[in-house]
MIZAPA-217222 format. One line per field, with one value per residue: x, y, z of N, C-alpha, C in turn. Coordinates in pm, whole numbers, plus 50000, padded with zeros to 5 digits. Example, Ala and Ser with C-alpha at 12.3 -4.5 7.8 and 13.67 -1.06 7.14 Angstrom:
BEGIN
n.px	51319 / 51285
n.py	49431 / 49775
n.pz	50780 / 50708
ca.px	51230 / 51367
ca.py	49550 / 49894
ca.pz	50780 / 50714
c.px	51320 / 51290
c.py	49670 / 50003
c.pz	50780 / 50787
***
This chain:
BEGIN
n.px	24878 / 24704 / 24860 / 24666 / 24449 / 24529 / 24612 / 24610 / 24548 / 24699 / 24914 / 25260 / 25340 / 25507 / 25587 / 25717 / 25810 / 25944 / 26098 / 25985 / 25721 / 25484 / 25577 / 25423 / 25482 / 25397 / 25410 / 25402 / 25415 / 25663 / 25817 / 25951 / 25913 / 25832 / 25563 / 25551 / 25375 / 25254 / 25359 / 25189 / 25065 / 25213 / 25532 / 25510 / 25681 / 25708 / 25746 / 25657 / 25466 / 25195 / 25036 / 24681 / 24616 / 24378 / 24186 / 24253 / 24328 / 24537 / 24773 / 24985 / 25249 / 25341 / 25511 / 25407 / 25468 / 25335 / 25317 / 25140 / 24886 / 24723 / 24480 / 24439 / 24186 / 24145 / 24399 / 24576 / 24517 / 24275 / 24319 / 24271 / 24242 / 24360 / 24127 / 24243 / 24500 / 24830 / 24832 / 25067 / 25123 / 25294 / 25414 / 25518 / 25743 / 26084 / 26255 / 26565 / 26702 / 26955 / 26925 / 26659 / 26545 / 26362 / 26140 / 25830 / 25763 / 25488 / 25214 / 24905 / 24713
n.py	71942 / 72124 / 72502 / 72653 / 72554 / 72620 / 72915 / 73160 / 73513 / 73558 / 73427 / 73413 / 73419 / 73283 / 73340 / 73189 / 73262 / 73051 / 72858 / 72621 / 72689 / 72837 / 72835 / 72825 / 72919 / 72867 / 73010 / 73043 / 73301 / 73311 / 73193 / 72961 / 72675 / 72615 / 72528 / 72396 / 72434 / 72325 / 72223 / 72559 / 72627 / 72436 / 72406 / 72681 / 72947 / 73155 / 73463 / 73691 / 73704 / 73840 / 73847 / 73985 / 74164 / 74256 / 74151 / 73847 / 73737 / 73600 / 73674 / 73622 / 73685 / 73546 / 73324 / 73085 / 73024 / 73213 / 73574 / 73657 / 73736 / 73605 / 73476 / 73409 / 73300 / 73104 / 73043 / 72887 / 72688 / 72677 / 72859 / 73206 / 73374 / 73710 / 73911 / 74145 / 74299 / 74547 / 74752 / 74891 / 75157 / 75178 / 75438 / 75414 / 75432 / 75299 / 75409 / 75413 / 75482 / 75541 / 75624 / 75622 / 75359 / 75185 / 75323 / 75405 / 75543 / 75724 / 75661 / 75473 / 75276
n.pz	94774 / 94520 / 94429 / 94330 / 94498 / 94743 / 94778 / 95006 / 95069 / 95285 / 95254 / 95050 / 94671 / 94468 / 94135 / 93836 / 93527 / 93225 / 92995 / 92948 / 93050 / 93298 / 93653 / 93955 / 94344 / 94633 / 94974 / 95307 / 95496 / 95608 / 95491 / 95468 / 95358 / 95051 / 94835 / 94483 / 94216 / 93862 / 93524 / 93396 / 93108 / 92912 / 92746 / 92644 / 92613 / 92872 / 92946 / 93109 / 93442 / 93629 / 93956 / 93968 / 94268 / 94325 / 94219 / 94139 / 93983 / 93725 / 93555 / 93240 / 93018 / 92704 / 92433 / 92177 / 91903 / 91851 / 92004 / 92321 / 92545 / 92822 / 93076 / 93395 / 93607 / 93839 / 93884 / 93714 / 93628 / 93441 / 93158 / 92983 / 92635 / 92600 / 92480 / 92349 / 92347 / 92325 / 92030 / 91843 / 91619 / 91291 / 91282 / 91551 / 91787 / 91983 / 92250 / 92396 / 92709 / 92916 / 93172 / 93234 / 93165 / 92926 / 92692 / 92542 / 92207 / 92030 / 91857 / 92028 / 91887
ca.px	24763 / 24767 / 24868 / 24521 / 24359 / 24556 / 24620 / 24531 / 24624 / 24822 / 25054 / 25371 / 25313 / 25563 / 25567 / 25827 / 25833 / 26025 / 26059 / 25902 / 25563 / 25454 / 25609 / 25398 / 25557 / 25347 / 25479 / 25362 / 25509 / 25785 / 25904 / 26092 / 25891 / 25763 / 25549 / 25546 / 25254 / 25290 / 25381 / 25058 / 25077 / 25320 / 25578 / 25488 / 25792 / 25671 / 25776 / 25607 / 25336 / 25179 / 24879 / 24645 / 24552 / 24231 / 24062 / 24249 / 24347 / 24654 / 24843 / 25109 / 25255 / 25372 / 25461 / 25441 / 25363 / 25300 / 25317 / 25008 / 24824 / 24671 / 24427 / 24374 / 24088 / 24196 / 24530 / 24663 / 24392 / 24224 / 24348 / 24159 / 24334 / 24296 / 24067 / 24268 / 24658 / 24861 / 24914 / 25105 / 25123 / 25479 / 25509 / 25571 / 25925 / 26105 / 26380 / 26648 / 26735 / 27036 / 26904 / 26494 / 26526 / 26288 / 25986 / 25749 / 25683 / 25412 / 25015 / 24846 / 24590
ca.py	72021 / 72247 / 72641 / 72721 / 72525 / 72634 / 73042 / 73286 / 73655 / 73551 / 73336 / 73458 / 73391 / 73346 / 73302 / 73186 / 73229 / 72974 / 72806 / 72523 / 72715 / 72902 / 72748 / 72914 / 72874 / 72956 / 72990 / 73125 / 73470 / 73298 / 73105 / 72830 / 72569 / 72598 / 72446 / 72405 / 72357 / 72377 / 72384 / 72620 / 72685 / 72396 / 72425 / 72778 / 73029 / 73251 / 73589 / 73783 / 73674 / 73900 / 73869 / 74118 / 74128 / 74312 / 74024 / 73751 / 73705 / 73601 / 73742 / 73517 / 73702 / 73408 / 73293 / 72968 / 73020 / 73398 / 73674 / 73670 / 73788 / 73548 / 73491 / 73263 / 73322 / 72980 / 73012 / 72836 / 72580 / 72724 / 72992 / 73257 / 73448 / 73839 / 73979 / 74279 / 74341 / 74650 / 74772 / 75038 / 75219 / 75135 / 75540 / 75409 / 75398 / 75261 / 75484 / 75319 / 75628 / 75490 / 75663 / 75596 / 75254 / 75162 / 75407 / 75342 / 75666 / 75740 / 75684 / 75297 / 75209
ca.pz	94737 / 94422 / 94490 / 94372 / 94604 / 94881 / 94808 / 95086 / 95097 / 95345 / 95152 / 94958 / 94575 / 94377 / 93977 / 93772 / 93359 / 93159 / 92817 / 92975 / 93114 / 93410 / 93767 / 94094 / 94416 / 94738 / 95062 / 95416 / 95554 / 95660 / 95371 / 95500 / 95276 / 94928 / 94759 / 94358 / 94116 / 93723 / 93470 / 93363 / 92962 / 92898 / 92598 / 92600 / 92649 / 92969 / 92981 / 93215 / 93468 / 93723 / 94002 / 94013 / 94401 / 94351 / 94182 / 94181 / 93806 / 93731 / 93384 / 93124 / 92857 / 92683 / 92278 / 92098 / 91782 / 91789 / 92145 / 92335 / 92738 / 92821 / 93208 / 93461 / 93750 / 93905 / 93954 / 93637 / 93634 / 93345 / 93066 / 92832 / 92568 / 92662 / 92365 / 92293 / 92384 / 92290 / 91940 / 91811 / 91455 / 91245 / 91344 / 91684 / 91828 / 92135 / 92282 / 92505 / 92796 / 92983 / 93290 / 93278 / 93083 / 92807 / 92644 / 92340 / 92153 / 91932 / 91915 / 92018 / 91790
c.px	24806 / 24754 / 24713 / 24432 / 24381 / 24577 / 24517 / 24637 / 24724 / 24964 / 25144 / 25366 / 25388 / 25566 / 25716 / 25795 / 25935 / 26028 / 25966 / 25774 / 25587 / 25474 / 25513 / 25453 / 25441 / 25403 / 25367 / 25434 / 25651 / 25884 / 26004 / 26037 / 25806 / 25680 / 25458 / 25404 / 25281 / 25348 / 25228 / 25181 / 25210 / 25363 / 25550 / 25597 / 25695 / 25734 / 25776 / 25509 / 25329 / 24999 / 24841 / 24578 / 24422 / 24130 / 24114 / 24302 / 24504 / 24677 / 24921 / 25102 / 25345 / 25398 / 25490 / 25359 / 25390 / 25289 / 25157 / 25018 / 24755 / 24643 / 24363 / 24296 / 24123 / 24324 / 24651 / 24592 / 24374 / 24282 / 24238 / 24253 / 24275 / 24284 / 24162 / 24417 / 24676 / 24905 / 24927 / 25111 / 25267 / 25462 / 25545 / 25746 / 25931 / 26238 / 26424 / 26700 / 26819 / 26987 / 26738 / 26479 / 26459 / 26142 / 25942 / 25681 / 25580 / 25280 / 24964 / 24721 / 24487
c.py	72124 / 72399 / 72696 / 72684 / 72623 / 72803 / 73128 / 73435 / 73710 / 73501 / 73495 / 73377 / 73436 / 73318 / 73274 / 73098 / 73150 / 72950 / 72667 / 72580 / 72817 / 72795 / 72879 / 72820 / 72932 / 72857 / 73050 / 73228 / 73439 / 73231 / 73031 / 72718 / 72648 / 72499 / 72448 / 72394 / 72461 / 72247 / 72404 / 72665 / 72645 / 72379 / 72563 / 72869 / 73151 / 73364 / 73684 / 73706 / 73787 / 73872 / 73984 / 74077 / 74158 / 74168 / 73868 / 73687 / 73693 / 73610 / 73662 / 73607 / 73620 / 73378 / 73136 / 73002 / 73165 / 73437 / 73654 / 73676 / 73645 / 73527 / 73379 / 73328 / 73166 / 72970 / 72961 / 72730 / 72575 / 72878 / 73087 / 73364 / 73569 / 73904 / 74062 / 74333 / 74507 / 74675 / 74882 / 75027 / 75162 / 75265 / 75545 / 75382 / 75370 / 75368 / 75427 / 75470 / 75531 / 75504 / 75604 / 75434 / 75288 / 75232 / 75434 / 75496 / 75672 / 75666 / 75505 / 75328 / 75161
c.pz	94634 / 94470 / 94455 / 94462 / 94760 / 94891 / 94907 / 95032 / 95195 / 95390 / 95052 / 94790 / 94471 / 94185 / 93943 / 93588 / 93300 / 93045 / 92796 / 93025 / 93225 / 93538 / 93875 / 94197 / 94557 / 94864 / 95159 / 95470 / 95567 / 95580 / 95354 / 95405 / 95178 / 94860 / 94576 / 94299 / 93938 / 93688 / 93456 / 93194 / 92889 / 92775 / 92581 / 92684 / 92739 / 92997 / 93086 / 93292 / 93623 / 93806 / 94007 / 94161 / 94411 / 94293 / 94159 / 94042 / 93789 / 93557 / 93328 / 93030 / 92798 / 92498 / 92285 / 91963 / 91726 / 92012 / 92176 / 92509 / 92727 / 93029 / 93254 / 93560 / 93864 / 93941 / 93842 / 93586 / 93470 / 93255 / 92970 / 92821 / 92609 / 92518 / 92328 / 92343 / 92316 / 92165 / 91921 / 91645 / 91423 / 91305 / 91502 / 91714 / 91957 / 92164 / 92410 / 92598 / 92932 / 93168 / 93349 / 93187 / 92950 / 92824 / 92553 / 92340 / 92062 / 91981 / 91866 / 91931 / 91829
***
């Protein structure tokens, strides 16, 4: 059965970004068996992906081609590009802080 069919809130959900796509993994509390479904957004280098729990949306920041968000309401099923990402000015900067990691200075657009 695919993980969207089968996700509850009281499954363990895990993601995994690749160069091959988006892998989800869902489990039950106890997580002795897994089971796979994917890829989602195949050929596309996966970066980041996060659920949001409040609604159910799941996130890919992802390139082929060019960087891009991009949202699933299904699970992976279905994608839509996210209208409007983050840009910054060139007077933006990143500053590396050994202690607090990584922080983008200057004014988004």
């Amino acid at each position: 059965m695919p993980v969207a069919k089968s996700h509850s809130a009281k499954g363990v959900l895990l993601s995994v970004g690749t160069r091959k796509g988006l892998f989800l993994f869902l489990s039950d509390k106890s997580r002795g068996k897994w089971e796979m479904s994917g890829p989602f957004l195949p050929g596309h280098d996966v970066n980041h992906a996060a659920l949001d729990a409040r609604t159910g949306r799941l996130f890919a920041a992802h390139t082929w081609m060019d960087s891009r968000v991009s949202y699933s309401t299904d699970l992976g099923q279905s994608w839509t590009d996210a209208k409007e990402t983050s840009k910054f000015t060139q007077a933006s900067a990143m500053r590396v802080d050994p202690t607090l990691g990584v922080s983008l200075l200057g004014d988004r657009v």
